[in-house]
TORMAR-43434 format. One record per residue (C-alpha): residue in one letter; x, y, z. Coordinates in steps of 0.5 Angstrom, whole numbers, plus 2048, in hexadecimal, padded with zeros to 3 digits. Example, Ala and Ser with C-alpha at 12.3 -4.5 7.8 and 13.67 -1.06 7.14 Angstrom:
BEGIN
A8197F7810 S81B7FE80E 
END
This chain:
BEGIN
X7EB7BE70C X7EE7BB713 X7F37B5710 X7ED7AF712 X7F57AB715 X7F47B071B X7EC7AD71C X7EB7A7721 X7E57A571C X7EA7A4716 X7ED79E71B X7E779A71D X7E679E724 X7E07A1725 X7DD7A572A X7D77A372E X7D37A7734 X7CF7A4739 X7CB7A973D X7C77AA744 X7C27AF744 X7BF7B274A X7B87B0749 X7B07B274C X7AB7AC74D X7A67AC747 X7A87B2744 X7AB7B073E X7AC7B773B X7B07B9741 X7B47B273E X7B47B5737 X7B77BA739 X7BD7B773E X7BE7B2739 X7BF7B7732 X7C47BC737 X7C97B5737 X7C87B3731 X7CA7BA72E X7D07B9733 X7D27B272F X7D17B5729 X7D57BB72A X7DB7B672D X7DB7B2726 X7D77AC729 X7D37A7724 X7CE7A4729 X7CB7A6730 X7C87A2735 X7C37A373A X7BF7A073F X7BA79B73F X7B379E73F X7B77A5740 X7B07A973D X7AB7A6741 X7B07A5747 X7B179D74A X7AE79E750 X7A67A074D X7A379974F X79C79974D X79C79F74A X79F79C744 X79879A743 X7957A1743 X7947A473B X7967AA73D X79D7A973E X79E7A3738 X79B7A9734 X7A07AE737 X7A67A9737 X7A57A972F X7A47B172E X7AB7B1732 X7AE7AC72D X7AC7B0727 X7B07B672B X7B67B172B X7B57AF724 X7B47B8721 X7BA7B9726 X7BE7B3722 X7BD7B671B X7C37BC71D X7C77B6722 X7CC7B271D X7CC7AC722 X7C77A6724 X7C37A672A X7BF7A072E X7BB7A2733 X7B679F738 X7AE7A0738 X7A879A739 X7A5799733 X79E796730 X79F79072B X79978C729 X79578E730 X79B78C734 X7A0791738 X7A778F736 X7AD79373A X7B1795733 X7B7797731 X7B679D72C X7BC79D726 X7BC7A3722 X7C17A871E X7C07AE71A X7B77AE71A X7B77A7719 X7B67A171E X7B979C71B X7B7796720 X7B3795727 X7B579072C X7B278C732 X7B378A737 X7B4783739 X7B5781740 X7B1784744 X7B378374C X7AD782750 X7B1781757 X7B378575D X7B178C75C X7AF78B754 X7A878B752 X7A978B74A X7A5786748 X79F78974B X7A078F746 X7A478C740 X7A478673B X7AA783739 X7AD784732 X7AC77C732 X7A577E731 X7A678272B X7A1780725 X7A4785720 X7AA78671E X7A878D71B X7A479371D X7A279A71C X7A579F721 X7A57A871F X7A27A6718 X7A87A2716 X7A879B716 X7AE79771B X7B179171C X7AF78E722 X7B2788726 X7B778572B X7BB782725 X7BE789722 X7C478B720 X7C679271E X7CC794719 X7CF79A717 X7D079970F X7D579E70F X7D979A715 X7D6793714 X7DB79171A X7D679571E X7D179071F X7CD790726 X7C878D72A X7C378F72F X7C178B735 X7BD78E73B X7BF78D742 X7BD787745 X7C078473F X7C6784741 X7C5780747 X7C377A744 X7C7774743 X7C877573B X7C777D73A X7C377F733 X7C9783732 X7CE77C731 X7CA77A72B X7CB780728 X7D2780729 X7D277A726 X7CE77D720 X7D378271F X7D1788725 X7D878A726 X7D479072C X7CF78E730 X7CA793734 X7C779273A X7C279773D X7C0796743 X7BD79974A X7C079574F X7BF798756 X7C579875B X7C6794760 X7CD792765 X7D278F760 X7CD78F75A X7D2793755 X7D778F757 X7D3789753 X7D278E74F X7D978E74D X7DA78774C X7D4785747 X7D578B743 X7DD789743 X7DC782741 X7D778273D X7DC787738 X7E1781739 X7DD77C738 X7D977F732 X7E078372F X7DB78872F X7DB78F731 X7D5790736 X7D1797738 X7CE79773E X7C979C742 X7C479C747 X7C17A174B X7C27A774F X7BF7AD752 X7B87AE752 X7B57A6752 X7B17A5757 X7B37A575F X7AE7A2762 X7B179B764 X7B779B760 X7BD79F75D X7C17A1757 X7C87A2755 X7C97A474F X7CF79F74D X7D179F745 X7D779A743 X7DA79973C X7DE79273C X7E2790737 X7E5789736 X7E478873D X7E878F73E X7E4795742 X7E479B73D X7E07A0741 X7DC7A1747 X7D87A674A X7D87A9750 X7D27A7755 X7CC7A9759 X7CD7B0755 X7C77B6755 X7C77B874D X7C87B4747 X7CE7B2745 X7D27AE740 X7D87A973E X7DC7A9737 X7E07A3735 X7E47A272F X7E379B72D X7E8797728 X7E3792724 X7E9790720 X7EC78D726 X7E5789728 X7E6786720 X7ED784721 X7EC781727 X7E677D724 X7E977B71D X7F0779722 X7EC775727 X7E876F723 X7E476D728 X7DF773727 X7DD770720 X7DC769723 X7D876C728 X7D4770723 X7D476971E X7D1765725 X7CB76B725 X7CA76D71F X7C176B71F X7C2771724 X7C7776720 X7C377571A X7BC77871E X7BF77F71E X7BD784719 X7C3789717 X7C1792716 X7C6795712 X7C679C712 X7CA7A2710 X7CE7A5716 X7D17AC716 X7D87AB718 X7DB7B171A X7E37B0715 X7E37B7713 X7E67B9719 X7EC7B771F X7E97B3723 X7EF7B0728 X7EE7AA72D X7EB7AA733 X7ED7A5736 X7F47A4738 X7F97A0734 X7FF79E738 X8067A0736 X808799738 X803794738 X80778E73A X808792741 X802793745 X80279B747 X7FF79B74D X805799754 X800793757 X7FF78F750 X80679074E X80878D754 X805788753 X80678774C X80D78674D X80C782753 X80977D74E X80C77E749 X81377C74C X80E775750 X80D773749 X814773746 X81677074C X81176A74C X813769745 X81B768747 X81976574C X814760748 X81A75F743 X82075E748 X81B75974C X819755745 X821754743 X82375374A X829759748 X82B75D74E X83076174B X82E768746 X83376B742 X832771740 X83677873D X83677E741 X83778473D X83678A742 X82F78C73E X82878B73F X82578573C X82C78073E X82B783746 X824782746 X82577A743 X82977A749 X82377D74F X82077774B X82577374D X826774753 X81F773754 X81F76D753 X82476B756 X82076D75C X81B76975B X81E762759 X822763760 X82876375D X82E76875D X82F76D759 X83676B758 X833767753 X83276C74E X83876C74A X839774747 X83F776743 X83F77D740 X84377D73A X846784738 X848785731 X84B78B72C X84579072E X84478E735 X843795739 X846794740 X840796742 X83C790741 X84178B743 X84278F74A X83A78E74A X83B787748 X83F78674E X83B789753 X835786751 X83777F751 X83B781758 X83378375B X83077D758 X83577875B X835774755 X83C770752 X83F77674F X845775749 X848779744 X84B77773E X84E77C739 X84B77A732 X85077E72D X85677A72D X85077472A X84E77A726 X85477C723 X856775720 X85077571D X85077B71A X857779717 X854771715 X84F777711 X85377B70E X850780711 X854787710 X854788718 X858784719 X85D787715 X85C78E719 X857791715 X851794718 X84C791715 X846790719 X84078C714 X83C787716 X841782716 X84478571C X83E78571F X83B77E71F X84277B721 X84277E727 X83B77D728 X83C775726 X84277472A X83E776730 X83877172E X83E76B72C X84176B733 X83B76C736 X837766734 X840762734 X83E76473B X83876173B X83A75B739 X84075B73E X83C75D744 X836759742 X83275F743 X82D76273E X82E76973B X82976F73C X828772736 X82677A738 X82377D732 X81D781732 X81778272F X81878872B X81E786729 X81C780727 X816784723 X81B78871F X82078471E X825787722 X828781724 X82D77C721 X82C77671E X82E771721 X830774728 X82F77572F X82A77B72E X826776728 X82977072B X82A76B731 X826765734 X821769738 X81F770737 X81C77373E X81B77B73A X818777734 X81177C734 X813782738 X814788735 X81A78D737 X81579373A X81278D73F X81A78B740 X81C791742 X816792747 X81778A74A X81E78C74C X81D79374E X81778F752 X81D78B755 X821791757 X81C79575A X81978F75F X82178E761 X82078675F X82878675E X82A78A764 X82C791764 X83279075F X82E78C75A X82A791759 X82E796758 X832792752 X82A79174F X82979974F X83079974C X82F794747 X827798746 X82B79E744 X83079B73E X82F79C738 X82C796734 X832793730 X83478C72D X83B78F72E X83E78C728 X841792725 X847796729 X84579D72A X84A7A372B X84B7A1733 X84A79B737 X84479E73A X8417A0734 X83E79B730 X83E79B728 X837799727 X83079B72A X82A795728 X82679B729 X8297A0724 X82979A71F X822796721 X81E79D723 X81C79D72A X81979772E X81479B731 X81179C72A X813795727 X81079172D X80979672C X809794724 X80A78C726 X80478C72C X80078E727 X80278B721 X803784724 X7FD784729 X7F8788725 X7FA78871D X7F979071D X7FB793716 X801798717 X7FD79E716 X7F979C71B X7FF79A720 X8017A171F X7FA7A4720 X7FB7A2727 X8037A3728 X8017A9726 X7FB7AA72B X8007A8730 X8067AB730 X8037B172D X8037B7733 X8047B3739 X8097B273D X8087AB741 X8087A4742 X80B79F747 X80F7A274D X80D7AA749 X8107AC74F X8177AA74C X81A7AE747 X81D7A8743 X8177A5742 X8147A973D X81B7AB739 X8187AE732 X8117B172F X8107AE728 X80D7B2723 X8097AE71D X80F7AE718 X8137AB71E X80E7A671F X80D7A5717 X8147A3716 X81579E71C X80F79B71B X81279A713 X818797717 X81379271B X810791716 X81578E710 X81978A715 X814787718 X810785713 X81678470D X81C783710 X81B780717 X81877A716 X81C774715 X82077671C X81977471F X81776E71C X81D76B720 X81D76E727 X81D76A72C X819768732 X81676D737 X81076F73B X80A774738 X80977973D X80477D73B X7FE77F737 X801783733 X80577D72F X80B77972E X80E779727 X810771728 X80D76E722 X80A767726 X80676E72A X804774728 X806775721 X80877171B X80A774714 X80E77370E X81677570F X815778707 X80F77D708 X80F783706 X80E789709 X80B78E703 X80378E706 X80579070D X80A796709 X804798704 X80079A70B X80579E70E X8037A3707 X7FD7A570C X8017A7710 X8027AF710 X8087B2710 X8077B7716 
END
């Protein structure tokens, strides 16, 4: 038996299909026929719903051949071809055909799965402007007098007001409207959002005209994001009728606002998309964003009135089913050029209108800052400048000290002193040892005696005095102290408390994680927004091995200490803190995805770059680092959070500031996130 960790089912995705078959005006079997071939395809790809065309067994465009009973009996022959061929295909299907209710004609969604139909539903809105003429052959499902009818022998649910669940994956629950629907001010599908609908079907015919399937995009779009839905969209293609209008074939699948998938245009044969749909994120964001429950509370006449099918679905967990969608290895840095560009363009505009806001407010001038020669002090200090720039006043006012200890390579401090040269700024040098050794004695400790004695107290002194004389400076200049931790820092606790990377006044790098640093100043460098030599000072700075540099190592180029080595990887920690802070995944579910983007495939940011994807991780490396993450974030970290200072939210993707984002107890334990990681395979 496949291991259910590596089936996308066992993590709350679920594969949907929409298709777009080649179709013959009225002539139903044909359409049978070309729909059964794409569901076969579906079922075959592991998909748990197909979704075609409006009318797509009668086609839209018969017009008053809708009223001929020769083809309302033939699209019902051709439904119970789809319903045989069903009993063989481990997927639900909806499908389009007119259908006779009560002597009316109803243009309907047909629900069914596994020989049974489990719901039909009409259509509401029914255009009859421009080039559509639907109310002359349809009744709106307004004027519906049932609620239940006899179809194929079987008795049916029938109505607008129907939502469809998966009994054995109830965070499957979907709602079908038809076309028009869509396009009206309120859309069905909003109420069936707020009824529990967490995928929305539309199928539709939609014929094409300039600068249609752009709209197209946008209501799809934002009907997913307003409705925190997935939505499924599909209209109709080659076969419809020409005689005054033409047919593109369009299919979309949106999520949250997110195109999935789309289908190629204007093409001659069938054709279908896939798309893996996360229904765990949908519930998450819906439970975190309070508003949603209010709006279903101020609806509520209107959530009561649907009617719930719940069904037994044929989930395929007894294989491996992979993702098919794309997990970026980096989700705090767009992949694509254009949007990290503006990515980092952004992200340097808010932490510079937040320094800027903050200098204004206190009517200071003056930043004082440490610069170490690594990454995140060197991007504080972009900042900086930054806003020095936009406030009109020099960047001498920025007060920068590098302030080498016991294991300051001669590396770092050469590129302290570079930087600060390109910047402009006041740039000053204070050697903290002297400070550092009286302390130690004041301690007792046995360094100071000439033993090599390199514990946590070592540490901390350095790291403390370097804090201490800045905020002294501070004081004396009458300026304000930049602090230049992290997010991921912050996030794992690789910071000191009390000190310059978890303390200051105001924190500019408070919500940016270190994957996003890194690409923020390599942004800066290859735009030469520093001139020729500060640009290869940044590339420099980019290349050194991360290190707090407290412990001396075997040269002075060499430091005792990788953060990386302790921590683990920040290319996997900051992929374990986006989706635990932003999303509230269950560990087996993060490395479900990890694994889905760093298993054989060698890309990401700048792929051209070797640097840039340095290591492939396998499950037992991305299973012990996430119980790194995991037990430093949730039991060891906190209380240095619940005091961190001021700084600006950046992104999306959360900050860690207890007046934002996130609020937890200092005392917490981490057991339940551990206990998950049990899910997790060894290989």
């Amino acid at each position: 038996m496949t291991n259910r960790f590596f089936n996308l089912y066992t993590h709350q995705f679920a594969r949907v299909a929409v298709g777009v078959p080649r179709i013959k005006v009225a002539d139903p079997v044909f359409n049978a026929e070309q729909t059964i071939a794409l569901a076969r395809d579906a079922a075959q790809q592991g998909a748990v719903l197909a979704l075609f065309p409006e009318l797509g067994l009668s086609a839209y465009t018969c017009d008053d051949l809708f009223h001929q009973g020769a083809l309302l009996e033939a699209c019902e022959a051709a439904l119970a071809t789809v319903l045989a061929a069903s009993r063989t295909l481990p997927l639900t299907l909806v499908v389009g055909m007119p259908l006779r209710v009560s002597h009316q004609l109803f243009n309907c969604a047909v629900v069914l799965s596994n020989g049974r139909i489990h719901g039909v539903v009409p259509k509401t809105y029914l255009p009859n402007y421009g080039e559509f003429y639907e109310a002359r052959q349809f009744s709106s499902g307004d004027c519906a007098v049932v609620n239940e009818i006899r179809l194929l022998g079987q008795g049916v649910p029938f109505g607008a007001q129907l939502l469809f669940e998966l009994a054995d994956m109830p965070l499957f629950r979907f709602h079908v409207e038809i076309c028009e629907d869509l396009w009206t001010p309120i859309p069905p599908s909003s109420y069936a959002a707020l009824a529990g609908a967490t995928v929305l079907l539309n199928l539709s015919a939609s014929n094409i005209v300039v600068g249609k399937s752009g709209y197209r995009h946008q209501l799809v779009s934002q009907q997913s994001a307003r409705c925190q839905a997935a939505y499924l969209y599909t209209s109709a293609g080659k076969g419809e009728s020409s005689t005054d209008l033409a047919w593109d074939g369009q299919a979309l699948i949106c999520e949250n606002g997110s195109l999935l998938a789309e289908s190629q245009r204007f093409l001659d044969d069938s054709h279908i998309i896939y798309a893996d749909v996360d229904l765990g994120k949908l519930s998450q964001e819906r439970m975190r964003q309070g508003t949603f429950g209010q709006s279903v509370r101020r609806h509520a006449s209107a959530v009561e009135s649907f009617r719930v099918i719940r069904y037994n679905a044929e989930l395929p967990l007894e294989r491996e089913l992979p993702l098919a969608r794309t997990i970026e290895r980096f989700p705090y840095v767009p992949a694509d050029s254009r949007r990290r560009d503006e990515r980092c363009n952004e992200v340097y505009n808010i932490q510079v209108q937040a320094l800027v806001q903050r200098l204004s407010a206190t009517g200071i001038s003056k930043l004082v800052i440490g610069i170490s020669g690594g990454l995140d002090s060197t991007h504080a200090l972009l900042v900086c400048a930054k806003a020095m720039d936009r406030l009109g006043l020099p960047r001498s006012n920025i007060l920068a000290y590098t302030m080498p200890g016991f294991a300051t390579s001669e590396r770092t401090l050469q590129q302290a002193r570079r930087l600060m040269e390109a910047i402009g700024c006041t740039a000053s040098e204070i050697d903290i040892r002297p400070s550092c050794m009286q302390m130690l004695k004041d301690l007792g400790h046995p360094y100071a005696e000439g033993q090599k004695e390199y514990d946590v107290t070592f540490e901390n002194v350095q790291a403390g005095e370097r804090t201490s004389h800045l905020f002294r400076l501070a004081n004396h200049q009458g300026g304000i102290v930049i602090g230049t931790g992290d997010l991921s820092e912050l996030a794992l606790g690789w910071c000191t408390y009390g000190v310059g990377d978890q303390m200051s006044h105001y924190n500019v790098n408070a919500s940016v994680p270190k994957t996003l640093i890194t690409h923020l100043v390599r942004w800066v460098a290859d735009t030469a927004q520093l001139g020729g030599a500060g640009s290869d000072v940044l590339i420099d700075i980019l290349n050194t091995d991360i290190s707090p540099e407290l412990v001396p190592g075997e040269s002075a180029d060499s430091p005792g200490q990788k953060t990386e080595s302790f921590i683990g990887p920040y290319e996997l920690q900051d992929f374990n803190l986006f989706y635990t802070l932003r999303y509230g995944y269950k560990p087996s579910k993060i490395a479900f995805l990890e694994y889905s983007a760093w298993k054989d495939r060698n890309d990401g940011p700048w792929p051209e770059e070797a640097h840039v994807v340095r290591n492939e991780y396998d499950l037992p490396a991305i299973k012990k680092n996430l119980a790194i993450f995991l037990d430093r974030f949730f039991r060891t970290s906190q209380f240095k959070r619940s005091c961190m200072p001021n700084g600006p939210k950046v992104g999306s993707g959360g900050s860690l500031s207890p007046r934002g984002d996130w609020r937890a107890p200092s005392d917490s334990e981490s057991v339940v996130w551990l206990k998950d990681l049990e899910n997790i395979p060894e290989a």
